[in-house]
C-alpha positions in Angstrom: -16.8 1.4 -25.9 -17.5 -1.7 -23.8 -17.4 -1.3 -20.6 -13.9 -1.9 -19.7 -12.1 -4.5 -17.6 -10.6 -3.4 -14.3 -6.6 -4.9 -13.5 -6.2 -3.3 -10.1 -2.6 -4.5 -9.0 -1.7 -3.9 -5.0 1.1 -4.2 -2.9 1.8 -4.9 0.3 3.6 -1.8 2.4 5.5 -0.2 -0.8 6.5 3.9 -0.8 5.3 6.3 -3.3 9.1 7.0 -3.9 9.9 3.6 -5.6 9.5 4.2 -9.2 11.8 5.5 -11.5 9.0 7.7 -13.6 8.7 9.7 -10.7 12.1 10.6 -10.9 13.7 7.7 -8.4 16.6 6.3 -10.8 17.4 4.1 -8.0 14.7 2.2 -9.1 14.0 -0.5 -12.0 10.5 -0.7 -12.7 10.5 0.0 -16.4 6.6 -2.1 -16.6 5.5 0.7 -14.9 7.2 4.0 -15.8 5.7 2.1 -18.7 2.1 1.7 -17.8 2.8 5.6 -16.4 3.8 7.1 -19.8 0.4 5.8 -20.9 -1.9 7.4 -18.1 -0.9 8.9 -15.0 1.4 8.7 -12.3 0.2 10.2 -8.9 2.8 11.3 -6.8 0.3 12.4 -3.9 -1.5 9.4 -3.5 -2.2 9.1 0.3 -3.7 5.6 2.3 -6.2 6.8 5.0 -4.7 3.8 6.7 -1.6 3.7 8.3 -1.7 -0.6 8.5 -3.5 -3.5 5.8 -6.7 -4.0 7.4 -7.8 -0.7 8.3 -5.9 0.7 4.9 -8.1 -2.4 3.0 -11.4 -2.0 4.4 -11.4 1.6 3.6 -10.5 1.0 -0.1 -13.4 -1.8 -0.3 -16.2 0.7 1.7 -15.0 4.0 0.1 -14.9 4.9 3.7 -12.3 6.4 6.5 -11.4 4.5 9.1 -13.2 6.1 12.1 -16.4 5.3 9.8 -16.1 1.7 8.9 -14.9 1.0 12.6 -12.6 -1.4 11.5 -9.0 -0.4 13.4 -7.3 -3.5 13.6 -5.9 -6.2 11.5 -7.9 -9.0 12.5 -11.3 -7.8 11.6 -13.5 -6.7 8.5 -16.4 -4.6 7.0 -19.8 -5.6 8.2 -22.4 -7.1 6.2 -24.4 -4.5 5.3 -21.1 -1.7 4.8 -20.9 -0.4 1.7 -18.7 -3.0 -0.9 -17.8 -1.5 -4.4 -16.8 -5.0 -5.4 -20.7 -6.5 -4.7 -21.4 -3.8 -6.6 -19.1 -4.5 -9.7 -20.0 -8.1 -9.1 -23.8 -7.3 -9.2 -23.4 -4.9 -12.0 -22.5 -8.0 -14.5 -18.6 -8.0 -13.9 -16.4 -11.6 -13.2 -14.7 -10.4 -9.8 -11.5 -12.2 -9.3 -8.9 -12.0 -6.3 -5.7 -13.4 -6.6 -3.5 -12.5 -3.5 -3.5 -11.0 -0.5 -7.0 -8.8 0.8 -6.4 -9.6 4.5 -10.1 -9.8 5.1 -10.7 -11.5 8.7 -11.2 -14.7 8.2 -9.1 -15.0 5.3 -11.6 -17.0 3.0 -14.5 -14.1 3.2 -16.1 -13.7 -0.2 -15.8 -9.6 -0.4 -17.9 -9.7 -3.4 -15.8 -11.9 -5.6 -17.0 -14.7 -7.5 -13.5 -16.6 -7.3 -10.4 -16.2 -4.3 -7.4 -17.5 -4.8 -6.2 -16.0 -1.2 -2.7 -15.2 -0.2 -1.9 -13.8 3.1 1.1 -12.1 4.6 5.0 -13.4 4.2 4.8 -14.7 7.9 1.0 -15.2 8.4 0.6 -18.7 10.1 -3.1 -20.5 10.8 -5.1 -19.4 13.2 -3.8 -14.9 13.4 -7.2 -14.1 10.6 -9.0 -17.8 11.3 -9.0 -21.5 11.3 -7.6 -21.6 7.9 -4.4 -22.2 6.0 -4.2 -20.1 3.0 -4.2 -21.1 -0.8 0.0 -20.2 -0.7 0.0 -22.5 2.5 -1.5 -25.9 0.5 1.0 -24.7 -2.3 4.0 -25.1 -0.5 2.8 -27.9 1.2 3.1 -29.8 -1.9 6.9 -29.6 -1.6 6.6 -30.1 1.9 7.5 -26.6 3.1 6.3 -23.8 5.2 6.4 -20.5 4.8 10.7 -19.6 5.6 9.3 -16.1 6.9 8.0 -17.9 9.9 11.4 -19.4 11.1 13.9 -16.9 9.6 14.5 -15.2 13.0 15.3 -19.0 14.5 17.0 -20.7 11.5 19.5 -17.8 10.0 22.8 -16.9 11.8 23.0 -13.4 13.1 19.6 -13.0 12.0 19.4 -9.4 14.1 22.7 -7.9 11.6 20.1 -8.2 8.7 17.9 -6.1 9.4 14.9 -8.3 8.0 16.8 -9.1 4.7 17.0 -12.5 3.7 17.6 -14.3 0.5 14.9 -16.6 -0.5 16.4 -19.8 0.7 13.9 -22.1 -2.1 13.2 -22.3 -5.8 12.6 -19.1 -7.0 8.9 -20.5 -8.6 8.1 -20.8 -5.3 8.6 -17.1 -3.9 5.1 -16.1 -2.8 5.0 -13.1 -5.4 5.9 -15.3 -8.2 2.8 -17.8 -7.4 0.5 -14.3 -7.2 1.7 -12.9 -10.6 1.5 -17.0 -12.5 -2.2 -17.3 -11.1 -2.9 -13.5 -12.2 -1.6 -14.3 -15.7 -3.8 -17.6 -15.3 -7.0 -16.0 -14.5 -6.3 -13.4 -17.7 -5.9 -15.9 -19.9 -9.0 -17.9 -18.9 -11.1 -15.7 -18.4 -14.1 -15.0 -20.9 -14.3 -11.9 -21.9 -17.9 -12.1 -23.3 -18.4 -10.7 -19.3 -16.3 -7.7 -18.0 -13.5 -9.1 -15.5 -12.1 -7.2 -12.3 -8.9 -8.9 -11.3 -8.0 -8.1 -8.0 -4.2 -8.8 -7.7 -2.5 -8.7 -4.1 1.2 -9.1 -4.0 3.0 -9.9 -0.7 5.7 -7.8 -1.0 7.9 -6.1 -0.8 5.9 -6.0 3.3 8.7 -7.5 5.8 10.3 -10.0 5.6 13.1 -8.1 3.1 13.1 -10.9 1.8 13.8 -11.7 -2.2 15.1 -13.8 -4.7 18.7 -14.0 -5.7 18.0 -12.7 -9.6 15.7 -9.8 -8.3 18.4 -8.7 -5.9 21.3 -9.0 -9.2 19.6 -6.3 -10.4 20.4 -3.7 -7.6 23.9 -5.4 -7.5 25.5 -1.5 -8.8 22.8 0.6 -7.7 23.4 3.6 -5.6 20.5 3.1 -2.9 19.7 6.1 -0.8 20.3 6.6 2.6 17.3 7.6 5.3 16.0 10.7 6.0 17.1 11.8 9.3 18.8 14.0 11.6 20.9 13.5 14.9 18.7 13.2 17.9 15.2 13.7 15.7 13.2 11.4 18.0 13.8 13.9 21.0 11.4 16.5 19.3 9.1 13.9 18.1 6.2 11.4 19.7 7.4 9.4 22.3 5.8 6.3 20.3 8.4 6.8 17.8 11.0 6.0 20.3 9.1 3.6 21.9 8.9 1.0 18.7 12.2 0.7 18.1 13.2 0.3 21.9 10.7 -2.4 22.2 11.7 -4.3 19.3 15.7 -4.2 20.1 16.1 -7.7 21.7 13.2 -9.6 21.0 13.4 -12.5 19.3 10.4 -12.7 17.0 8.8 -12.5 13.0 9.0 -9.3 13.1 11.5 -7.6 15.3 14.5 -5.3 13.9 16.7 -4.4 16.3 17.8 -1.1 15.2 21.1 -1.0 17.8 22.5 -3.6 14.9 22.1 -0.9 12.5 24.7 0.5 10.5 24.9 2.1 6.7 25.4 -0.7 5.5 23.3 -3.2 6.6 20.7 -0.4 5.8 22.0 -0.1 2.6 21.2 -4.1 2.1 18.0 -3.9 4.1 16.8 -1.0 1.5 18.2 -3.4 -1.4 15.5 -6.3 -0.4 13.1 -4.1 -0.4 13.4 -2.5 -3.9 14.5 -5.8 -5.8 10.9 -6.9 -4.2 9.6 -4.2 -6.6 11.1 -5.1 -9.2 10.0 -9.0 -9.0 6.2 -7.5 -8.9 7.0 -5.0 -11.7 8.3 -8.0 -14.0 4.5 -9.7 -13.1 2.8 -6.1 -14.1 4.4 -6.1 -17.4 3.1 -10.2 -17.7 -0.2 -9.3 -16.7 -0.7 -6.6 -19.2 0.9 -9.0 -21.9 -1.9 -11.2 -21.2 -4.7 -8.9 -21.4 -3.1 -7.9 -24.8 -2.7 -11.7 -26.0 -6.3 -11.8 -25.0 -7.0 -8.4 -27.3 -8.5 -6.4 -24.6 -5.6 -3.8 -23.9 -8.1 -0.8 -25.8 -10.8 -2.3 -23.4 -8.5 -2.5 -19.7 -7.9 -0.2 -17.0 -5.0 -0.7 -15.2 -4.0 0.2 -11.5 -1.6 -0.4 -9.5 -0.8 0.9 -6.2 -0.4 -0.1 -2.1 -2.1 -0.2 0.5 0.7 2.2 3.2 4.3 2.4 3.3 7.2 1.6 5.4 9.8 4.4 7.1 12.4 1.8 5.9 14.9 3.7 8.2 13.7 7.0 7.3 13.6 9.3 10.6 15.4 5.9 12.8 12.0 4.2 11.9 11.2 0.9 10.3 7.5 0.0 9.6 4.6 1.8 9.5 3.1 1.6 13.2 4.3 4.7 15.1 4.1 7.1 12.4 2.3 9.2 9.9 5.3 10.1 7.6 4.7 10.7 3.5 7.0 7.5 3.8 3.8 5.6 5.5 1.2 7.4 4.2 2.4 8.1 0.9 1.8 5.4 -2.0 2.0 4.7 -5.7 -0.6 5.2 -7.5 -0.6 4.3 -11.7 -3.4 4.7 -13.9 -3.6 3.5 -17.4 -6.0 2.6 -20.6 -9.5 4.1 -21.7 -10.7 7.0 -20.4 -7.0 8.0 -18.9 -5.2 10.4 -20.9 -1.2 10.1 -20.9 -1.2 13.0 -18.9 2.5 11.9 -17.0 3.3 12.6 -13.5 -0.2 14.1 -11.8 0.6 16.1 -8.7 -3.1 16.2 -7.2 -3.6 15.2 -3.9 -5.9 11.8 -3.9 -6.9 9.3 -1.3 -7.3 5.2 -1.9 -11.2 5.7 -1.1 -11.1 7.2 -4.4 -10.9 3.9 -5.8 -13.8 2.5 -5.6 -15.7 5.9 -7.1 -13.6 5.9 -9.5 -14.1 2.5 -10.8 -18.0 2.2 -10.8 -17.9 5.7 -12.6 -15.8 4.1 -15.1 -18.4 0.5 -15.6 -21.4 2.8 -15.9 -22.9 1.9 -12.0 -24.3 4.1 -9.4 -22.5 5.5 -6.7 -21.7 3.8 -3.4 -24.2 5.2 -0.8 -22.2 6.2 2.3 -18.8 6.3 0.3 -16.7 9.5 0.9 -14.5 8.4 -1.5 -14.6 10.8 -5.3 -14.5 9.4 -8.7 -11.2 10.6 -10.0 -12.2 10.7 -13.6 -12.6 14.4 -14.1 -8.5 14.3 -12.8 -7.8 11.3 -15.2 -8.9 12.6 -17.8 -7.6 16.1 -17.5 -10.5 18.5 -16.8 -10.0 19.4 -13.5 -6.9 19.8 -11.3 -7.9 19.0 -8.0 -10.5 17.5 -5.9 -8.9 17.1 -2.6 -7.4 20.9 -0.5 -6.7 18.1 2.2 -6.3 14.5 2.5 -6.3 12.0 5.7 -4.9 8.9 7.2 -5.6 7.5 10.6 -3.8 4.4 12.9 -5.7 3.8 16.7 -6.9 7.6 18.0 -4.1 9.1 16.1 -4.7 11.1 12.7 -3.4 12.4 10.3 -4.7 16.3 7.7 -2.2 16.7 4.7 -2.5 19.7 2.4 -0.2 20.8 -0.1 1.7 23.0 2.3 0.9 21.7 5.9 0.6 18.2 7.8 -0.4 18.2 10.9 -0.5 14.5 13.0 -2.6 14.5 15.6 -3.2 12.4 19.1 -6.0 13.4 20.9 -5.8 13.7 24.6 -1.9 13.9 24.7 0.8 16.9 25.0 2.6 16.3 21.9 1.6 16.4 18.2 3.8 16.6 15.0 3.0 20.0 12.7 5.7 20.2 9.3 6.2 23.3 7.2 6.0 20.9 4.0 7.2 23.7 1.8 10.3 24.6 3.5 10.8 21.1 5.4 9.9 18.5 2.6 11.4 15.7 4.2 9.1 15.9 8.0 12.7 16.8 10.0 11.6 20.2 12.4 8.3 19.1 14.6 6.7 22.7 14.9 4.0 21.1 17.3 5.1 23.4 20.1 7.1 26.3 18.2 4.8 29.7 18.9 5.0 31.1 16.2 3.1 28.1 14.1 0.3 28.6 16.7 -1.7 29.6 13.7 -1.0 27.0 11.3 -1.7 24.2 13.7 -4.9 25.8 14.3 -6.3 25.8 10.9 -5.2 22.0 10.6 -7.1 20.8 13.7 -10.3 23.4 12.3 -9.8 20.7 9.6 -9.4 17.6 11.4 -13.0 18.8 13.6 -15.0 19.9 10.5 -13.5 16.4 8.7 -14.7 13.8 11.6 -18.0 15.5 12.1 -18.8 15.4 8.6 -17.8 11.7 8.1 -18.7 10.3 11.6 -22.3 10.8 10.5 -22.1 8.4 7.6 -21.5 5.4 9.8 
């Protein structure tokens, strides 16, 4: 076999409980229960971090966050941090990025030979640079900006939507639209006498909620959960849970949802947006894996697709991802198909996104990233082992995250309060055990984990 083409296919903020083959039939993402019946679907896939640019520069170094160092937004990997997409590059592979990396400034090369670079919904020159990005000169053409930045001025009783707007222009224009059309583009150009890794960043379905007026048709019956929550939950958990939504409710920005204007309903639609934002991207997986069929290379592809964190969506009287380290947050899809991936179906290992990277130079035949905690997943792909992970972790600021199969602990060093769940008899993260005395134990053995973790990785940076 040649070595084989790499379609990795990212979103921006998506749950791990948004596709119908794990059993969501809320859902309509039949490209890729489709791509799942052919490899694997993992339904513990976990981000190690908790917002894009941390969560993106520990896919790229194969690192956790405390190691890289990079714990903000508006900043990226070093020059001389460890990059599995120089290596690729290096290795003989066409690197292509269409779509959103977040790298800080936004036109860094990250080891591809060719950007097309699309930042966030609302991202606006001058937040990661000087620059306007390649979505910004596109709409510019049609003499537009990006609606995201003006919803909050320009639509009536914008606080009663929760986020959720319908996309006000052409469809064509929707930013996920002009990701997938240039991903098809770069497929169907590319020459395939040289490996390719396409790099495709989607913008949604990351806040705004908003989406087009046929992706939202298709939700027009469906029966859309409600959150996860209890009555007063937030008075057993972090006071920073609290705190985000209380310092949202009034403001008047991009971003702000103020959750006093919430009622099942509007949550209802506000959960609506966000899945037909799915469904848009999952109509563009099912192009892009037409292409790379037209192009005869389907034997010869490996196909990813996953997110970089999640979003509470309401879950726990929480929207976003900032104060939290629910599955909802740290919880993503994670799809593997084509040579070397065995249609093994739903794969309930736990696995981290550094695992990526491993994973993918194991696959082209190159050496290992040096410094890279990451582990090539290909002894889980292809069904001779069942697990490589006992714990996984996930980090935002001082706070962190352990997960096992039965016990997450969040920690915040230097403060009172913590969050410990029994997952096996509390699935959903409702009872904080943090203080209860008789879970003494249990939380002990998770920090033992968290101490032996950081001391083990802090000496790779």
């Amino acid at each position: 076999m040649d070595r084989p083409n790499i379609v990795l296919m990212m979103t921006d903020q998506q749950r791990w409980d948004t596709l119908r083959f794990l059993g969501f039939e809320h859902m309509v993402t039949p490209n890729l229960d489709r791509l799942a019946r052919r490899g694997i679907a993992f339904s513990h896939a976990f981000t190690q971090g908790a917002v894009c640019g941390p969560s993106r520069n520990s896919i790229v170094s194969g690192q956790y966050v405390h190691t890289h160092g990079v714990e903000q937004n508006e900043a990226w990997l070093g020059p001389n941090q460890p990059n599995w997409i120089e290596r690729l590059r290096d290795g003989g592979y066409h690197t292509v990025n269409i779509g959103k990396m977040h790298t800080a400034p936004i036109r860094l090369p990250c080891g591809f030979n060719h950007r097309t670079v699309v930042e966030n919904k609302n991202y606006c020159q001058g937040m990661h640079g000087p620059d306007p990005d390649d979505y910004d000169l596109y709409l510019a053409h049609y003499g537009l900006k990006r609606p995201a930045l003006s919803y909050f001025r320009e639509v009536p009783d914008w606080p009663n939507y929760l986020g959720a707007a319908v996309w006000p222009h052409d469809e064509a224009l929707f930013p996920d639209n002009f990701v997938g059309r240039l991903s098809v583009e770069a497929v169907r150009a590319h020459d395939f006498s040289r490996p390719l890794f396409l790099w495709s960043g989607f913008a949604g379905p990351h806040d705004p909620y908003d989406a087009t007026a046929s992706s939202l048709a298709r939700y027009e019956d469906s029966p859309i959960p409600a959150p996860v929550g209890i009555p007063d939950e937030l008075d057993t958990k972090p006071p920073p849970q609290r705190q985000l939504m209380q310092g949202m409710d009034g403001k008047e920005s991009m971003a702000a949802i103020w959750w006093s204007r919430a009622n099942p309903e509007r949550i209802r639609r506000m959960r609506k947006h966000y899945y037909a934002n799915i469904t848009l991207i999952d109509d563009w997986v099912g192009e892009i894996v037409a292409a790379v069929e037209a192009r005869g290379q389907l034997d010869n592809t490996v196909f990813v697709f996953t997110s970089d964190h999640g979003d509470c969506l309401g879950d726990h009287h929480q929207v976003y991802k900032f104060s939290s380290h629910y599955d909802a947050v740290a919880r993503v899809p994670l799809v593997w198909a084509g040579p070397g991936v065995e249609a093994l179906g739903i794969g309930k290992a736990l696995v981290e996104l550094i695992d990526l990277g491993p994973t993918f130079l194991d696959m082209a035949g190159l050496e290992p990233l040096a410094g890279a905690s990451g582990q090539s997943l290909r002894p889980l792909l292809e069904g001779r082992k069942d697990a490589l992970h006992e714990t996984v972790f996930s980090e935002y600021g001082t706070r962190v995250m352990a997960r096992t199969r039965d016990w997450k602990l969040v920690f915040y060093p230097g403060q009172p309060y913590g969050e410990l769940y029994d997952l096996g008899a509390d699935p959903d993260e409702l009872y904080n055990l943090y203080d209860e005395p008789g879970s003494r134990t249990a939380r002990g053995a998770m920090v033992e984990r968290i101490l032996h973790w950081y001391g083990a990785t802090r000496m790779q940076r």
